[in-house]
MDTraj code that builds the backbone (N, CA, C; nanometers):
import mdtraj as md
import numpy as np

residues = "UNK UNK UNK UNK UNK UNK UNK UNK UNK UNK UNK UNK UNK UNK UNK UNK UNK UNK UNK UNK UNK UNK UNK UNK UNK UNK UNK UNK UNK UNK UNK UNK UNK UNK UNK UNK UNK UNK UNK UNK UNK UNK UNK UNK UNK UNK UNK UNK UNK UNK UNK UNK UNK UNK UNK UNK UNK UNK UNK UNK UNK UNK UNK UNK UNK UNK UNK UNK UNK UNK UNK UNK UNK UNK UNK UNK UNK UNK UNK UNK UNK UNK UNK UNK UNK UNK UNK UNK UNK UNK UNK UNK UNK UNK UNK UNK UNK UNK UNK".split()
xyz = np.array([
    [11.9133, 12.1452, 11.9866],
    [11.9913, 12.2631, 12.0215],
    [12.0637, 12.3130, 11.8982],
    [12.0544, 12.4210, 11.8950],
    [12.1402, 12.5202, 11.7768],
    [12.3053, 12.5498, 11.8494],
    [12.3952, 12.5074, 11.7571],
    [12.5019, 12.5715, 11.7940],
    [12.5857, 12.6811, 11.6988],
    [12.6175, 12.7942, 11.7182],
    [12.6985, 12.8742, 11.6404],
    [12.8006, 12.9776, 11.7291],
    [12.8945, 12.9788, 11.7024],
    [12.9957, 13.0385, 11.7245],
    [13.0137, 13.0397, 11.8950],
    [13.0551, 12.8627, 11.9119],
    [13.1212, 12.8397, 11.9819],
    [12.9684, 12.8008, 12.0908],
    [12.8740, 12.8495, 12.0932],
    [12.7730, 12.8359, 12.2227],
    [12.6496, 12.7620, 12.1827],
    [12.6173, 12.6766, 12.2572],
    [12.4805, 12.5966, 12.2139],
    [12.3241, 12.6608, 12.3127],
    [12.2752, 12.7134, 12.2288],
    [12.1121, 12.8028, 12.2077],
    [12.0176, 12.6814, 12.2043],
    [11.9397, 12.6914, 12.3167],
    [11.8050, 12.5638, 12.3069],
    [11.7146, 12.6298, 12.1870],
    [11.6080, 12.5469, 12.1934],
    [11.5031, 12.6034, 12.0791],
    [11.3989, 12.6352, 12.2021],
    [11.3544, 12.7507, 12.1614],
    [11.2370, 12.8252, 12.1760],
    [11.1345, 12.8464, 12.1083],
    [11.0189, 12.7572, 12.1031],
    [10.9008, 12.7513, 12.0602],
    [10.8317, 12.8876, 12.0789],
    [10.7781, 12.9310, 11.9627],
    [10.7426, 13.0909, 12.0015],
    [10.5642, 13.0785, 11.9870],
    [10.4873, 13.1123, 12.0763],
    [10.3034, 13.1146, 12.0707],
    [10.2991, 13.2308, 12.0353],
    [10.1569, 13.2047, 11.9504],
    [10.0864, 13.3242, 11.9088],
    [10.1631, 13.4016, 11.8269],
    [10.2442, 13.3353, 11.6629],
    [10.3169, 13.4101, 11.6499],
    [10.1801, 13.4977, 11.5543],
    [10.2523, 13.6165, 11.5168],
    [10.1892, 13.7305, 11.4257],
    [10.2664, 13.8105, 11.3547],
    [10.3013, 13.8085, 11.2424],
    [10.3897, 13.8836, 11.1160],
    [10.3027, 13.9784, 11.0379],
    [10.1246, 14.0165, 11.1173],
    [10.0684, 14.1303, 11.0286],
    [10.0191, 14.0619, 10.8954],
    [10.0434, 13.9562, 10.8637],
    [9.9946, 13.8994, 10.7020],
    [9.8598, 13.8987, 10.7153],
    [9.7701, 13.9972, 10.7722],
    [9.6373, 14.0001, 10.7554],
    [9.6093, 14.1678, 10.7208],
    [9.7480, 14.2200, 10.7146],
    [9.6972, 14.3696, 10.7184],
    [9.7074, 14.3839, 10.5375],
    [9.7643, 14.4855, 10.5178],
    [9.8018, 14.4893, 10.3651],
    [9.9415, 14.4501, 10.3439],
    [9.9587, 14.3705, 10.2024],
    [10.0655, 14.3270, 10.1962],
    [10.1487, 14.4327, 10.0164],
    [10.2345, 14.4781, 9.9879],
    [10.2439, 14.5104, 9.8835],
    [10.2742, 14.4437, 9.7872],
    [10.2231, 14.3730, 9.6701],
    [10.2520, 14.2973, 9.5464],
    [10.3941, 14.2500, 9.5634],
    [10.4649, 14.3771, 9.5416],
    [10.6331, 14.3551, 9.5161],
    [10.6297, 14.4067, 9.6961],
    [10.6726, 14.3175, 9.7436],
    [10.7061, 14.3559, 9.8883],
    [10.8726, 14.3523, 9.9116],
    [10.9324, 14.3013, 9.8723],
    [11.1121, 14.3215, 9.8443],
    [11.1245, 14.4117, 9.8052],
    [11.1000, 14.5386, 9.8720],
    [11.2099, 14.6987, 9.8154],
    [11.1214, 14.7316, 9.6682],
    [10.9923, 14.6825, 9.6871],
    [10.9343, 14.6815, 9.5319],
    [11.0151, 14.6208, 9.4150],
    [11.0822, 14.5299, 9.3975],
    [11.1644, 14.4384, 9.3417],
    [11.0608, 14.3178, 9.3000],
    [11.0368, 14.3007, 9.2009],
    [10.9187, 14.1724, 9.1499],
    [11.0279, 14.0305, 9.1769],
    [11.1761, 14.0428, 9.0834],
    [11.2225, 13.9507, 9.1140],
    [11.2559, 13.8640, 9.2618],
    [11.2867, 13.9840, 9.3164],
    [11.3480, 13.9097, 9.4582],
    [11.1953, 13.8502, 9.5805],
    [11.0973, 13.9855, 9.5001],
    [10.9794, 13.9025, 9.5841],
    [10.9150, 13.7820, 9.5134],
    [10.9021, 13.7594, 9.4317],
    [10.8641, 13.6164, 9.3698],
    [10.9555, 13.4680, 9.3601],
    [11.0874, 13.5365, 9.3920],
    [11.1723, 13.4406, 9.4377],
    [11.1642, 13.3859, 9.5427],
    [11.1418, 13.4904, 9.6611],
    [11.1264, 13.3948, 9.8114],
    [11.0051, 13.4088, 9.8287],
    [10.8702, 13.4293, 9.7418],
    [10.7548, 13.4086, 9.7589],
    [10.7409, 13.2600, 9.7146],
    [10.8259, 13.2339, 9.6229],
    [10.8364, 13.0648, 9.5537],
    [10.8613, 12.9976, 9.6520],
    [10.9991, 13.0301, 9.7515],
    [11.0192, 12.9549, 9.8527],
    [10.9892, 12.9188, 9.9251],
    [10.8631, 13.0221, 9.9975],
    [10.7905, 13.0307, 10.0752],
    [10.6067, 12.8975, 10.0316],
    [10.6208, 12.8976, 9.9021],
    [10.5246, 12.7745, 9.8895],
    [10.5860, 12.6324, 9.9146],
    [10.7559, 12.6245, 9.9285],
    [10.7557, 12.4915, 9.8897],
    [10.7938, 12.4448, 10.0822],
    [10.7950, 12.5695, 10.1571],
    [10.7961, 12.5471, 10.2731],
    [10.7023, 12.4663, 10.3973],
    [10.5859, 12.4651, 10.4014],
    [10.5245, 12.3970, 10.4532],
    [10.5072, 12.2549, 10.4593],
    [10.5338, 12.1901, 10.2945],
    [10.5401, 12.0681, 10.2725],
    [10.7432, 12.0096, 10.3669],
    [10.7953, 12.1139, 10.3472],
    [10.9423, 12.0908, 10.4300],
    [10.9176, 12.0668, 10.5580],
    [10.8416, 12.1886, 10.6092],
    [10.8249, 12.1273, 10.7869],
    [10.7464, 12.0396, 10.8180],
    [10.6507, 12.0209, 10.7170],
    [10.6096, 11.8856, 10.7814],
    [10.7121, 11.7634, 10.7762],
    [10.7763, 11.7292, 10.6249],
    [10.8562, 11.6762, 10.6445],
    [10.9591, 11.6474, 10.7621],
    [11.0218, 11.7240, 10.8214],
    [11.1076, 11.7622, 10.9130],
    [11.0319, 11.6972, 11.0176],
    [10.9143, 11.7526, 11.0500],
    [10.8144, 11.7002, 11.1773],
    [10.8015, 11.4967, 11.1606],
    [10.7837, 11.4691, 11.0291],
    [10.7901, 11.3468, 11.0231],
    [10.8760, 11.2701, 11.0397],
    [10.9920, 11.3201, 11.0329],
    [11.1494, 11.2522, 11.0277],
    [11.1903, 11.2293, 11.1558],
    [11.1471, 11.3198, 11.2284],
    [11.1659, 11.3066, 11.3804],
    [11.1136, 11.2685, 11.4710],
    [10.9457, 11.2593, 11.4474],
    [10.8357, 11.1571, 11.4884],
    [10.8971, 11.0146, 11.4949],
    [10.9282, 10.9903, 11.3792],
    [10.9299, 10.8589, 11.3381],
    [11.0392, 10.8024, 11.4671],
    [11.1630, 10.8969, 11.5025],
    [11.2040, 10.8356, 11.6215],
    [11.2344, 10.8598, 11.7434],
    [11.1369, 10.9159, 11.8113],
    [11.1483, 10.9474, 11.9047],
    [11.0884, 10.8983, 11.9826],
    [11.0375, 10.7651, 11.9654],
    [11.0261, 10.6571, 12.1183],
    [11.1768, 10.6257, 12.1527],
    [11.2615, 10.6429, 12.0527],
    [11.3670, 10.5647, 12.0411],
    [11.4887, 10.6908, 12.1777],
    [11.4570, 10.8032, 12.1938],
    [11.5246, 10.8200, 12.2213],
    [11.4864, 10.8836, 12.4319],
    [11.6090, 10.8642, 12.4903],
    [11.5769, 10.7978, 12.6158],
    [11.6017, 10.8651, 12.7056],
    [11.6877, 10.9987, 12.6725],
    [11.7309, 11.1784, 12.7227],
    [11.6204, 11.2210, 12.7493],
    [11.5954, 11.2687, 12.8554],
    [11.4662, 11.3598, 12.8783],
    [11.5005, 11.4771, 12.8357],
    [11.6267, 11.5173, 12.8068],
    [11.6580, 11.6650, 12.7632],
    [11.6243, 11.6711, 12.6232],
    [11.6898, 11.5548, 12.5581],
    [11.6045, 11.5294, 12.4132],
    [11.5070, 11.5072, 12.4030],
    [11.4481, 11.4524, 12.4635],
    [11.3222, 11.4243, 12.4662],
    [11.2163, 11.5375, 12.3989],
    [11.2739, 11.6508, 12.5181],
    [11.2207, 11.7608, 12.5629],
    [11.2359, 11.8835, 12.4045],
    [11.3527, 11.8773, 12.3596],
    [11.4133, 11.9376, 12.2289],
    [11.3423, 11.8720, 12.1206],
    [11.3126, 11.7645, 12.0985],
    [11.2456, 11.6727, 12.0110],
    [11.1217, 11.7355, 11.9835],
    [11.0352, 11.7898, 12.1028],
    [10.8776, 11.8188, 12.1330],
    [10.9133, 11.9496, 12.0973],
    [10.9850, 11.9999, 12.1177],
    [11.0019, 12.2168, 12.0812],
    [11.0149, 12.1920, 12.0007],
    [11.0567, 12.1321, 11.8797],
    [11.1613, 12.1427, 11.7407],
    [11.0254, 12.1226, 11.6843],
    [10.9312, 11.9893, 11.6985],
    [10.8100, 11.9659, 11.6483],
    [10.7316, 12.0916, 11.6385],
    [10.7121, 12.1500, 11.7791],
    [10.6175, 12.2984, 11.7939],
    [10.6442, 12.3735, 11.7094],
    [10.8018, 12.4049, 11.7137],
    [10.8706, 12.5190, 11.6449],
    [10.8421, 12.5291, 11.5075],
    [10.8239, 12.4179, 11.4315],
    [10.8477, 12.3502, 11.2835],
    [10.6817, 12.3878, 11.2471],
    [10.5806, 12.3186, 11.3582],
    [10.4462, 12.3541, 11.3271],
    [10.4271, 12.5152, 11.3274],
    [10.4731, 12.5441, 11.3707],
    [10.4316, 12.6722, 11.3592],
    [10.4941, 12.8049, 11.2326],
    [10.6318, 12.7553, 11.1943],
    [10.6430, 12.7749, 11.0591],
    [10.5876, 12.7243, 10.9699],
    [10.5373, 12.6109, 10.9867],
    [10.4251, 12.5933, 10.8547],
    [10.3334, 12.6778, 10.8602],
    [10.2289, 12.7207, 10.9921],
    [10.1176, 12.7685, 10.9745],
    [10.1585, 12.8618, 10.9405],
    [10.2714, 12.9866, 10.9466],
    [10.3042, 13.0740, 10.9304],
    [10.2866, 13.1074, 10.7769],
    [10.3848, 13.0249, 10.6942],
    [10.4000, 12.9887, 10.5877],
    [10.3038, 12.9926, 10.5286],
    [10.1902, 12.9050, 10.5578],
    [10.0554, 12.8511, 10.4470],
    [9.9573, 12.9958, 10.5175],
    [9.9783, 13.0917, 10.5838],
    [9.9379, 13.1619, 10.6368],
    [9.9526, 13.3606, 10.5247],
    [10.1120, 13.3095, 10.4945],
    [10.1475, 13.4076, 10.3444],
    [10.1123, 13.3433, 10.2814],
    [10.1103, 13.2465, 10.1856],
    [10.0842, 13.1819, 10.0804],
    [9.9713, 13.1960, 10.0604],
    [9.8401, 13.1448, 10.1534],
    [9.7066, 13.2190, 10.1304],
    [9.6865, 13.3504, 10.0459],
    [9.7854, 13.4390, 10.1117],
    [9.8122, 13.5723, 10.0833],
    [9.8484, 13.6396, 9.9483],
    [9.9218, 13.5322, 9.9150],
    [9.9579, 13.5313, 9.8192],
    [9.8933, 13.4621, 9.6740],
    [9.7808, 13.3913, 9.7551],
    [9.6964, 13.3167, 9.6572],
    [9.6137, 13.4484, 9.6057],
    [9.5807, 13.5083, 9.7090],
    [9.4550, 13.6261, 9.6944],
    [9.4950, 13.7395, 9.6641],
    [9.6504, 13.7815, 9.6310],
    [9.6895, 13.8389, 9.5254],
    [9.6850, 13.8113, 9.3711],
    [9.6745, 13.6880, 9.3628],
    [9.6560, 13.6319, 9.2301],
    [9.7882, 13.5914, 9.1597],
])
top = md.Topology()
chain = top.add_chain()
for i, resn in enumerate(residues, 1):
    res = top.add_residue(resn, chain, resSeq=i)
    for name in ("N", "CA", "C"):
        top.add_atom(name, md.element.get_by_symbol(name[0]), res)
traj = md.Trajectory(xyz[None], top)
């Protein structure tokens, strides 16, 4: 569960996501800004290896835990996480084939 300003938000695993990264993308896609797009285009490579991480950290214990509500948050957070990777390695492709 996410909490901010005062209220706790479950996680929502989102299917079928789609951000268009198959249509055209522009080089400088930040406001045409090279810096700011190669900055979080950088970020965006070192991301996938993070969610998996994340996915592993939490694998590792979750026989351990005995909440079916956690349980349940444990399995979305996993989904949620997989699916920012694919997302991720999904621009990055994109970005490979920009050169």
């Amino acid at each position: 569960m996410q909490q901010g300003e005062g209220e706790i938000r479950q996680i929502v695993p989102r299917e079928k996501l789609d951000f268009g990264l198959d249509g055209d993308i522009p080089k400088y896609w930040f406001g045409g800004d090279p810096f700011k797009t190669r900055l979080f285009d950088a970020m965006s490579t070192l991301f996938p290896e993070g969610e998996k991480f994340f996915i592993t950290c939490v694998r590792d214990y979750r026989e351990r835990i005995t909440d079916p509500v956690l349980q349940q948050e444990v399995k979305d957070f996993m989904r949620q996480e997989g699916a920012h990777g694919m997302v991720h390695t999904q621009f990055n492709d994109r970005l490979k084939a920009q050169g």
